[in-house]
C-alpha positions in Angstrom: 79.3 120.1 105.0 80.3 117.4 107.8 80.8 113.9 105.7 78.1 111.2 106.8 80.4 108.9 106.5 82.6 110.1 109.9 82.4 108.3 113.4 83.4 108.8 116.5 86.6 108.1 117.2 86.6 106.5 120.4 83.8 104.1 119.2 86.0 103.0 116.6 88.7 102.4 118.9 86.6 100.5 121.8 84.7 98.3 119.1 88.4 97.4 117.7 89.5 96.8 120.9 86.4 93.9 121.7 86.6 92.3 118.5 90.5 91.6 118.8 89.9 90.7 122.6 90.9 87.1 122.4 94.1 87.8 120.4 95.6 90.7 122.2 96.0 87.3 125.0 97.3 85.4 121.9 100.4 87.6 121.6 100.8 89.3 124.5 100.4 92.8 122.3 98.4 94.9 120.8 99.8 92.8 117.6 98.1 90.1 116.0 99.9 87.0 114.4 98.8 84.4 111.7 98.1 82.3 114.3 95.3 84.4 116.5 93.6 84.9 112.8 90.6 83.0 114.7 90.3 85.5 117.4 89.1 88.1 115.2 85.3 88.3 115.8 84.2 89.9 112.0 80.9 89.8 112.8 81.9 92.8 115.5 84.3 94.3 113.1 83.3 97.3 111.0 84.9 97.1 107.6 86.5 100.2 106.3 85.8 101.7 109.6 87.6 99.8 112.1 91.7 100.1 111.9 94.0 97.8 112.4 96.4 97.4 115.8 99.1 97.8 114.4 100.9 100.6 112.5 104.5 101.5 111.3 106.4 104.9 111.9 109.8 106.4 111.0 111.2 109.9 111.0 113.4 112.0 108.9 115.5 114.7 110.8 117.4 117.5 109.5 119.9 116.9 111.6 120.7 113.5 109.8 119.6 113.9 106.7 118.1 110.5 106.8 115.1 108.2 107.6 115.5 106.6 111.2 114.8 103.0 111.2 111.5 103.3 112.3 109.4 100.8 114.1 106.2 99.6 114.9 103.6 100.9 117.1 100.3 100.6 118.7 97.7 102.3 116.2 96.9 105.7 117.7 97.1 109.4 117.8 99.8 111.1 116.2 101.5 114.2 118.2 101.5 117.8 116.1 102.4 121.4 116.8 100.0 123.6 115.0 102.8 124.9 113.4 103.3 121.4 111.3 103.9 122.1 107.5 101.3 119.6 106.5 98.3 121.4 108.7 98.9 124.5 107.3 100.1 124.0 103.7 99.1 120.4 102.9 102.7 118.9 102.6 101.3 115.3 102.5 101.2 112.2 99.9 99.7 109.0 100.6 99.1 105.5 98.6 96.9 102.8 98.8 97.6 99.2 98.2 95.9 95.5 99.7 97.2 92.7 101.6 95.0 89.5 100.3 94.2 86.2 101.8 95.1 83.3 100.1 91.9 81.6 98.8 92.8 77.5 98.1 89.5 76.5 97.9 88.2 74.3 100.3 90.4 71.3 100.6 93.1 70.1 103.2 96.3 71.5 100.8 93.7 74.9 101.5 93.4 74.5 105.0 97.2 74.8 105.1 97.8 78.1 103.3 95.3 80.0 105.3 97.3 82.0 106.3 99.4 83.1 103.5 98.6 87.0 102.8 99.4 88.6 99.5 100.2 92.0 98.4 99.5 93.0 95.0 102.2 95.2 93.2 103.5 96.7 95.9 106.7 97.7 94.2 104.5 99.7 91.8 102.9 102.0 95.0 106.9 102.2 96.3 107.8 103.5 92.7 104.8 105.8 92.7 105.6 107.1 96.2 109.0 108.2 95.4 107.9 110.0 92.6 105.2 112.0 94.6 107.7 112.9 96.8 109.9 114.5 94.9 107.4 116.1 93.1 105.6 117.7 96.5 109.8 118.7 97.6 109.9 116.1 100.2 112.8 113.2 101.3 111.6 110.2 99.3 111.5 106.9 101.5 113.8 104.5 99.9 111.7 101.7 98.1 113.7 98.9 100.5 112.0 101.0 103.3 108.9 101.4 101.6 108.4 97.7 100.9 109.9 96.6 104.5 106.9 98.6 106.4 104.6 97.5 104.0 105.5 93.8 104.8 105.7 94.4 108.4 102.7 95.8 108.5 100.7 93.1 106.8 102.8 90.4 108.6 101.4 92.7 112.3 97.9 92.5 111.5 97.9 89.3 109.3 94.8 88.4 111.9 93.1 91.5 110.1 93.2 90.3 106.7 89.1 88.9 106.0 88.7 85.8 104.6 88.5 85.9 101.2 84.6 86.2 100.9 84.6 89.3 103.0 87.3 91.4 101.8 90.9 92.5 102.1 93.3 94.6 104.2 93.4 98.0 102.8 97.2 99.0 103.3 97.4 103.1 103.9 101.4 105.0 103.9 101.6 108.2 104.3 104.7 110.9 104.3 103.3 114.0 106.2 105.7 117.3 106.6 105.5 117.4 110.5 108.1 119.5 111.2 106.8 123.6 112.0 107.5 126.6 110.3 105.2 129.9 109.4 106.4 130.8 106.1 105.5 128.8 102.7 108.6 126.3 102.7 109.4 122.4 103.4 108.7 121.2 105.9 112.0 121.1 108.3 111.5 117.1 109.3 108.8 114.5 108.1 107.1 111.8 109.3 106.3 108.4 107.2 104.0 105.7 108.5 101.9 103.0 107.6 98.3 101.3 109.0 96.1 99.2 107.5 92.1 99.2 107.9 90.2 95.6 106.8 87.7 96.4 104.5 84.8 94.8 102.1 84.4 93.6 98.2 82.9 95.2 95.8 80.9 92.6 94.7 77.6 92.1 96.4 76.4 88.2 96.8 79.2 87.3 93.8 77.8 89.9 91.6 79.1 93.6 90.7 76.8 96.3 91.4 76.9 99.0 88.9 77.1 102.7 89.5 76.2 106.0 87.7 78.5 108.8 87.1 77.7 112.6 86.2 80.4 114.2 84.0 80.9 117.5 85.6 80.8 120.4 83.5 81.9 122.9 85.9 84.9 121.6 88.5 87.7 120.1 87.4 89.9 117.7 89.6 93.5 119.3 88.1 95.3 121.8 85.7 97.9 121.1 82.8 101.4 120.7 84.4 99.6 120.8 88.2 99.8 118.0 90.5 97.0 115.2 89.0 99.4 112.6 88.2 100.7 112.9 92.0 98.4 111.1 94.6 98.6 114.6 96.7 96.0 114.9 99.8 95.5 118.1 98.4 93.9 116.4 94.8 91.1 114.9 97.2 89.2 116.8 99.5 88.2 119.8 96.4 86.7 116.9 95.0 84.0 116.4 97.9 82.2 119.3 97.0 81.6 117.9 93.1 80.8 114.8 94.7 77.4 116.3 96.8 76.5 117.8 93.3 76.8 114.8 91.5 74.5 113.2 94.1 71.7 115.9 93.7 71.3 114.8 90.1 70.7 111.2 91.1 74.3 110.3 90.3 77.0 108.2 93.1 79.7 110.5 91.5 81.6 112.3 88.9 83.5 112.1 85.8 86.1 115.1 85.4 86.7 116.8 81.9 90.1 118.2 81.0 90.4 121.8 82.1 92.2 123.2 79.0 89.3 122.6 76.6 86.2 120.8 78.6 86.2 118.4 75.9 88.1 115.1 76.8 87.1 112.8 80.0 89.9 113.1 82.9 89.4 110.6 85.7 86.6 110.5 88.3 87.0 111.7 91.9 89.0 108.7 93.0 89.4 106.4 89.9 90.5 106.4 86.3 87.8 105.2 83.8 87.6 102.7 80.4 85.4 102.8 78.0 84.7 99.8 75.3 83.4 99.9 71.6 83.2 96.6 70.0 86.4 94.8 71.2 88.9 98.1 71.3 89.5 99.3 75.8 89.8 102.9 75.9 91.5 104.9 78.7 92.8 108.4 78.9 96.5 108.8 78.9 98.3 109.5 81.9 100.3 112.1 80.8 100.7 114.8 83.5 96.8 115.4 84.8 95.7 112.0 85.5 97.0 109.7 88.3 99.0 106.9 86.5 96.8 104.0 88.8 98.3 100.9 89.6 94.8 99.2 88.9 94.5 101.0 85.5 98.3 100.0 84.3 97.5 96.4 84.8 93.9 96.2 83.5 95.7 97.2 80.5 98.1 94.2 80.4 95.2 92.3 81.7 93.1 93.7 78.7 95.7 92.4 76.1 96.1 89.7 77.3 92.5 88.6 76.6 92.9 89.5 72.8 90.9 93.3 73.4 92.7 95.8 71.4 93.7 98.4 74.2 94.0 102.3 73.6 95.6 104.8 75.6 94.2 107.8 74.1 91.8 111.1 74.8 88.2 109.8 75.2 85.6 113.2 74.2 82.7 113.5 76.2 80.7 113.2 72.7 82.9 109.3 72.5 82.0 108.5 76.1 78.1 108.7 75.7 78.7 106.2 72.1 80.2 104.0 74.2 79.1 100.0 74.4 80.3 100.1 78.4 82.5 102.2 81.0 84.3 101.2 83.7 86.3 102.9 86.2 89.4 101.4 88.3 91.9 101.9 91.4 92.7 100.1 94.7 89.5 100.6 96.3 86.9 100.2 93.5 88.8 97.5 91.4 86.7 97.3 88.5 84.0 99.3 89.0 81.0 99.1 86.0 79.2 102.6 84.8 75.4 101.6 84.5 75.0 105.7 83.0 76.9 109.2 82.5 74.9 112.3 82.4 76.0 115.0 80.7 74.2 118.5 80.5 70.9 117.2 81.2 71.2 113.9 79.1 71.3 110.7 81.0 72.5 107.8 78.4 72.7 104.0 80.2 74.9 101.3 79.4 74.2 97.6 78.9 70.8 98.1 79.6 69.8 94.4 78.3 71.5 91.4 76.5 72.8 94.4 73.6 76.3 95.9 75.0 75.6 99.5 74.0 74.5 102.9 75.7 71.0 104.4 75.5 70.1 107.6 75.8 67.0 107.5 78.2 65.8 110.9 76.8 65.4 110.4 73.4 65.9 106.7 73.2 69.3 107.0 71.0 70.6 104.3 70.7 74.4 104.4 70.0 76.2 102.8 67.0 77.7 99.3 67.7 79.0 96.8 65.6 82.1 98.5 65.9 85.8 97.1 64.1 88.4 95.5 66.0 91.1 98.2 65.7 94.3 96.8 66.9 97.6 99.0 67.5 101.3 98.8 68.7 102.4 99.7 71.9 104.8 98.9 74.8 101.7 99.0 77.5 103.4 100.5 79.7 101.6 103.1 81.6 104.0 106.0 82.8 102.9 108.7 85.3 105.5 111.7 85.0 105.9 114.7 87.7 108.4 117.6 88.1 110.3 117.1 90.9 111.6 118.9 93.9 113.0 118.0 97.2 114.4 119.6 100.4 118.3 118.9 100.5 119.8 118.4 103.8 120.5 122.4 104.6 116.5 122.9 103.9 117.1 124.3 100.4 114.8 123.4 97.7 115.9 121.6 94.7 113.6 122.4 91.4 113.8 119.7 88.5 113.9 122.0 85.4 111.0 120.8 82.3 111.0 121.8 79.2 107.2 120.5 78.8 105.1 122.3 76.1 102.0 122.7 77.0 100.5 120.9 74.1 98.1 118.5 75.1 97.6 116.7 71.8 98.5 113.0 71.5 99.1 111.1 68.2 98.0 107.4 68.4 98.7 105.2 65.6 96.6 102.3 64.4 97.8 98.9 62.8 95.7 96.0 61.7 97.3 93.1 63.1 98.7 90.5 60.7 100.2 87.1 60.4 98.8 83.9 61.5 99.0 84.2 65.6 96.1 87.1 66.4 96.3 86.8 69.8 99.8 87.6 70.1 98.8 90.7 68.3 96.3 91.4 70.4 98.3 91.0 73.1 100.6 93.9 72.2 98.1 96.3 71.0 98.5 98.9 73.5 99.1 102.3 71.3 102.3 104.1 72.3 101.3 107.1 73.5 104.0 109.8 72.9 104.1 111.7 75.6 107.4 113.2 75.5 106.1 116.6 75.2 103.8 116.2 77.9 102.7 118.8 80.5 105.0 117.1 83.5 107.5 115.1 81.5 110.2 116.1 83.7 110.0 113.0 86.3 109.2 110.2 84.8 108.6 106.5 86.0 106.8 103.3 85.0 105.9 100.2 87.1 108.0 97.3 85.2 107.0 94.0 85.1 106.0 91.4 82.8 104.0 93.0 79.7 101.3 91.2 77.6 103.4 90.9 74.6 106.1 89.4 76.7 103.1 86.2 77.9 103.2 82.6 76.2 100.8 81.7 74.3 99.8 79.1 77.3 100.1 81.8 79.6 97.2 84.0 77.1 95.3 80.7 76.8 95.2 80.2 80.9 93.8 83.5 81.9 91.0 83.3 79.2 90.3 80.1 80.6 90.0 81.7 84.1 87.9 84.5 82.1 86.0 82.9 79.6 83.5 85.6 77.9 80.0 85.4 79.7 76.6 85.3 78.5 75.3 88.6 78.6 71.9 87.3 80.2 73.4 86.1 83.2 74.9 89.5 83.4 73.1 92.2 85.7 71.9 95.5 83.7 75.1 98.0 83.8 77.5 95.3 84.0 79.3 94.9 80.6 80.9 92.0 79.6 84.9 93.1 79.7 84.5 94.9 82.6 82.9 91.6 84.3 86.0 89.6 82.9 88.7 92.3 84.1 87.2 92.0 87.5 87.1 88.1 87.6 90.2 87.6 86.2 92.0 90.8 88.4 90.6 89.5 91.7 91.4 85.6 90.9 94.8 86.7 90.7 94.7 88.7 93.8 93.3 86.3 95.6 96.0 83.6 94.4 92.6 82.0 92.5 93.8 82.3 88.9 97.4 82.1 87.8 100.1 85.3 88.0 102.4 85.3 84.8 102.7 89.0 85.2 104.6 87.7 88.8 102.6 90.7 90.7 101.4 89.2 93.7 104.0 89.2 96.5 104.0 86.7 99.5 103.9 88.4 102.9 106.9 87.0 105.0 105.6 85.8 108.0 109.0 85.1 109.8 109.8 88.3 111.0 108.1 90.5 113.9 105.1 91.5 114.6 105.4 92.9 117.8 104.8 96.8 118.5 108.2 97.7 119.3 110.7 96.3 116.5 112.9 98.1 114.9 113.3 98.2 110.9 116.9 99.7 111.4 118.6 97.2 109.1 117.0 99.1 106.3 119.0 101.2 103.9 117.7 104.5 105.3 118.8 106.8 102.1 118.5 110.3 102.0 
C-alpha cells in the first residue's frame, strides 16, 4: 500500500534547488542567511514537501565512547551498509519541534524584527530525546548538543522559515543506530542529525478546519509497559494500516483505545486528544502508553491559565461520545478540533451549531450539557516515564530495573475551589495524577518551566485578553469554543503575537554560522 502522499525524490531536490536560486549567490553555499530571507521564491516552494539546504550531523564511535562535534552539511543522502541496526531492527527515535518567524505586525519597529526566528520549548524535545534514548538502549545526545544543532539549524535555513501567514519550519532530529551487526543487539556506532522542511498552518483563510476521527475497535497503537510514551519510528508506521481503515468509513483518522481493557481512549495515530464538558479539559494520562506531547503539556498550563478546570484522567469511549467538544494536539496539528468520533457504527458530531455539545447523527441523542465546573489540585506537570537501557562503551547493554505493577488504575481527586480569588484556583486545577505505580515508571522526566499556578494574576488576565471567549456563531460547525482559544492563544505565543509568561519561546541566535562546514566541537560531547 504505496502512501499517496510520496514524491520523487529528485523533484523535490531540483524544485528546492530553483526556488533558493538567488540565495545560494547570497551566501556563497548551499546555506541560507537572515539576510537572503527574500530570495526564497514560496510561491515555487512545496510546503511539507520541499527540505531545507541545510542539515546537521554528528557521530558516536565505539572507539571514543562519545559524540564527535558534528557539523553542518548540505541536505542529502545518507550512506548505509545493509547491515545498519536501524534497517534491520528499527533502532531509531526522532522529535519534532518548529522554528517561528517573528510576526510584529505591520509597522516599522516590525519591519526590524523580521528576521527574528523562534523555537518553541525546545528544551522540552532535548529532555524528551534523552529519555527515548535510553529507553531504545542508545548513547543519549547531551541536551547542550541537542539544543546547539537545533539552533544551528534554524540559524542555516533561517531563509526557510515562511512568513508568518504561511507557516513555520518544521525542525526534524533523529538518532539512527547506523553501525552493522546481524544478531539482535545495539547498534555498534550511531548517527544523530537534524534537517528542517518549511511547512503550512493549520488554519485555512484564519479559520480551523475540523476533522473526524474513527475510534478503532480493533488495532491498538501500544501495550502496557511497551514503548508508547517513547517517540520510537517503530510506534508510527503500524499505525498506517488503521489509518486506510479509518478513511473507508468516511473518517481522516483514528482514535486508539487502551489495549488492556478496550475501554479508555489512548491517543490518535500522531496526536493526543482533549475532551471538554462544561468548563472541565480532559486528557488521558501519560503514564507509560501514551506519548507525554510537548503540545499537550502546555495546552494544559495554557488551559489553566484561562480559568478551565483541567483533568488528567482516563476518558471511556462511553465519556468521549457525551462530550461538549474534542480536540487533539502535537507539533504538527497544534490544536486540531474533532467535528465527530464513530464508534461501532455510531457516528456522534460535535458543535454542530451555536449549542457546544455532541449529537449522535443516528438517533439524534443529544448529549447531556450543563455540566459543573469541577475544579481539582494538581502540580500540571505532565511527565512521560520509560525504562531505560543504553549501550556502555564495551557494547554491553545496561537494563534500568522497574518495579512497575501493572495496574492501570488512576485515582484523581476533586476539590471545589474556595476563597475569594477563583481564578487562581482555576489556575492550579490540574489533578495530580499518581502515577507512581505506573506501567514504565522506571525513567521518569517532566518538561519544567513556569506552571499556571506559579502566573500573576496580570499575567492570567493578559492571555484571556489575547483569548477572550468567542461567540459561538462566528465559530465554524466542529470548532468548539476552548479548542478555538487554545489555538489562538498557543500560536500568538509562538508567533511572538501574544505574551510568553511561561518564558517558552526561545530566540534563535543569529550570530553564529551558517555555513555547511562548521564545526559544533565546542560542545560538551558526553557519553
Amino acid at each position: 500500500m504505496a502512501p499517496s502522499s510520496c514524491v520523487d525524490a529528485g523533484a523535490a531536490a531540483a524544485n528546492a534547488g530553483a526556488a533558493t536560486a538567488g540565495a545560494d549567490s547570497a551566501t556563497g553555499t548551499g546555506a541560507t542567511s537572515p539576510a537572503a530571507a527574500s530570495h526564497v521564491d514560496w510561491s515555487r516552494v512545496r510546503l511539507g514537501v520541499d527540505a531545507a539546504p541545510t542539515m546537521f550531523i554528528a557521530n558516536w564511535s565505539p572507539d571514543t565512547c562519545r559524540w564527535d562535534g558534528g557539523e553542518l552539511v548540505p541536505y542529502g543522502p545518507l550512506t548505509l551498509l545493509p547491515a545498519a541496526q536501524v534497517l534491520n531492527y528499527g533502532q531509531s527515535i526522532f522529535e519534532g519541534l518548529k522554528a517561528y518567524r517573528f510576526d510584529g505586525g505591520s509597522d516599522a519597529a516590525a519591519a526590524a524584527a523580521e528576521h527574528r526566528v523562534l523555537l518553541f520549548r525546545p528544551d522540552a524535545n532535548a529532555a524528551r530525546f534523552e529519555a527515548g534514548a535510553r529507553r531504545m538502549c542508545m548513547p543519549p545526545v547531551p541536551s547542550a548538543m541537542f539544543l546547539a544543532a537545533v539552533q544551528a539549524v534554524a540559524r542555516a535555513n533561517a531563509a526557510w522559515v515562511p512568513p508568518p501567514a504561511r507557516g513555520s519550519l518544521y525542525i526534524r532530529p533523529l538518532l539512527l543506530g547506523t553501525g552493522p551487526l546481524l544478531g539482535l543487539c545495539p547498534a555498534p556506532s550511531y548517527t544523530f542529525l537534524v534537517y528542517a522542511v518549511p511547512v503550512g498552518g493549520r488554519a485555512k483563510e484564519g479559520r480551523l478546519v475540523p476533522l473526524d476521527y474513527l475510534i478503532h475497535e480493533s488495532r491498538h497503537r501500544a501495550a502496557p509497559r511497551g514503548v508508547g510514551s517513547t517517540k520510537a519510528a517503530g510506534n508510527y508506521s503500524p499505525c498506517l494500516l488503521a489509518q486506510a481503515e479509518a478513511r473507508a468509513q468516511g473518517c481522516h483518522d483514528c482514535i486508539y483505545l487502551d489495549a488492556k481493557s478496550d475501554t479508555y481512549l489512548e491517543e490518535g495515530s500522531g496526536c493526543n486528544v482533549f475532551m471538554t464538558r462544561g468548563s472541565v479539559v480532559t486528557t488521558p494520562p501519560a503514564a507509560g502508553s501514551i506519548l507525554p506531547g510537548i503540545t499537550r503539556a502546555s495546552l494544559l498550563q495554557l488551559a489553566a491559565a484561562l480559568g478551565y478546570a483541567v483533568r488528567e484522567a482516563p476518558i471511556s469511549w462511553k465519556e468521549a461520545l457525551q462530550a461538549d467538544e474534542m480536540f487533539g494536539s502535537g507539533t504538527a496539528l497544534v490544536v486540531q478540533p474533532i467535528r465527530s468520533v464513530t464508534f461501532k457504527g455510531r457516528r456522534v458530531m460535535f458543535c454542530r451549531t451555536s449549542s457546544s455539545n455532541g449529537t449522535s447523527v443516528d438517533d439524534g441523542e443529544s448529549a447531556a450539557n450543563g455540566h459543573a465546573n469541577e475544579h481539582a489540585n494538581g502540580n500540571g506537570q505532565a511527565n512521560g516515564h520509560a525504562n531505560g537501557c543504553y549501550a556502555n562503551c564495551n557494547g554491553c547493554v545496561r537494563n534500568a530495573s522497574s518495579d512497575s505493577s501493572d495496574n492501570g488504575e488512576v485515582e484523581v481527586e476533586t476539590e471545589k475551589p474556595t476563597g475569594e480569588d477563583e481564578g487562581a484556583a482555576a489556575a492550579a486545577a490540574i489533578v495530580t495524577v499518581d502515577d507512581s505505580e505506573s506501567e514504565s515508571a522506571g525513567l521518569s522526566y517532566d518538561f519544567g518551566g513556569k506552571t499556571a499556578a506559579e502566573l500573576q494574576p496580570k499575567d492570567r488576565a493578559a492571555l484571556a485578553s489575547f483569548a477572550p471567549v468567542p461567540e459561538l456563531a462566528s465559530l465554524p460547525p466542529g470548532v468548539g469554543p476552548i479548542a478555538h482559544r487554545l489555538y489562538s492563544l498557543l500560536t500568538g505565543i509562538q508567533y511572538g503575537r501574544a505574551p510568553d509568561p511561561f518564558g517558552w519561546m526561545v530566540e534563535v541566535d543569529m550570530r553564529g554560522p551558517t555555513g555547511t562546514s562548521p564545526s559544533l566541537s565546542s560542545l560538551s560531547h558526553g557519553e
